[in-house]
N, C-alpha and C positions, 0 to 999 in steps of 0.2 A: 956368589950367593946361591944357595939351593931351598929350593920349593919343593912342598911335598903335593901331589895333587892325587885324590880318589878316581879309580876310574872302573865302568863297568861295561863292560865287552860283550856285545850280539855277536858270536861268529854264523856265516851262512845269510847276511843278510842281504835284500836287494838291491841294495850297492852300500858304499865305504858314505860314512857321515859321523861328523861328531854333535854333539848336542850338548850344549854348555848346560847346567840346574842350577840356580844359587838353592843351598838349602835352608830351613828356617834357622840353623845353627849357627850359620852365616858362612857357612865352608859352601865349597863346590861342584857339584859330581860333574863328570865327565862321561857323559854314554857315545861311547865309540862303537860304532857299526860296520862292518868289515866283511868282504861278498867270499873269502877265505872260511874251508873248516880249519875247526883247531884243532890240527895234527901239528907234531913234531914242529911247532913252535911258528908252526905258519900264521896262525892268527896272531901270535904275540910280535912278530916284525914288521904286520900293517900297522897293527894298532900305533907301534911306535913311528914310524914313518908319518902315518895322519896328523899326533898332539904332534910331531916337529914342524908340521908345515903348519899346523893352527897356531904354535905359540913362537913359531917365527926363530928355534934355535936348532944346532943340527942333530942329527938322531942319535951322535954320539955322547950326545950333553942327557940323554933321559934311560934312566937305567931301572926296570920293572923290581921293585924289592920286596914284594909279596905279592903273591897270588899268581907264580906260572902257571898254575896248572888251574886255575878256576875264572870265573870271572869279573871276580871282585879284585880288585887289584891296584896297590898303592904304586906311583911310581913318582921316583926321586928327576927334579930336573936340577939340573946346573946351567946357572944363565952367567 
């Protein structure tokens, strides 16, 4: 089964947290917080480390399919 989930990325912040939103849409944002700048893909491998311990699958099941380089960013899981 695969899930698509919204997520928005603080890099640099005072420590790693994620923050579940429901939105009025009824979808979900995801604000992940990470004490990491985003260089050379550093913030994008906490971020994924964090949603695998929050959604309980391993970090090779979640793969970033838009937004490496920004911080708006869709990423695909596989459960």
């Amino acid at each position: 089964m695969t899930e698509t989930i919204i997520v928005r990325v603080t890099p640099k912040a005072s420590r790693n947290a994620v923050k579940v939103e429901p939105q009025a849409d009824g979808t979900v944002l995801y604000r992940v917080y990470v004490t990491i700048a985003a260089e050379d893909g550093k913030a994008n491998k906490a971020v994924i480390e964090l949603l695998a311990d929050l959604l309980g699958v391993r970090k090779s099941a979640l793969t970033i399919r838009q937004g490496l380089t920004n911080r708006n960013k869709v990423v695909q899981v596989e459960r």
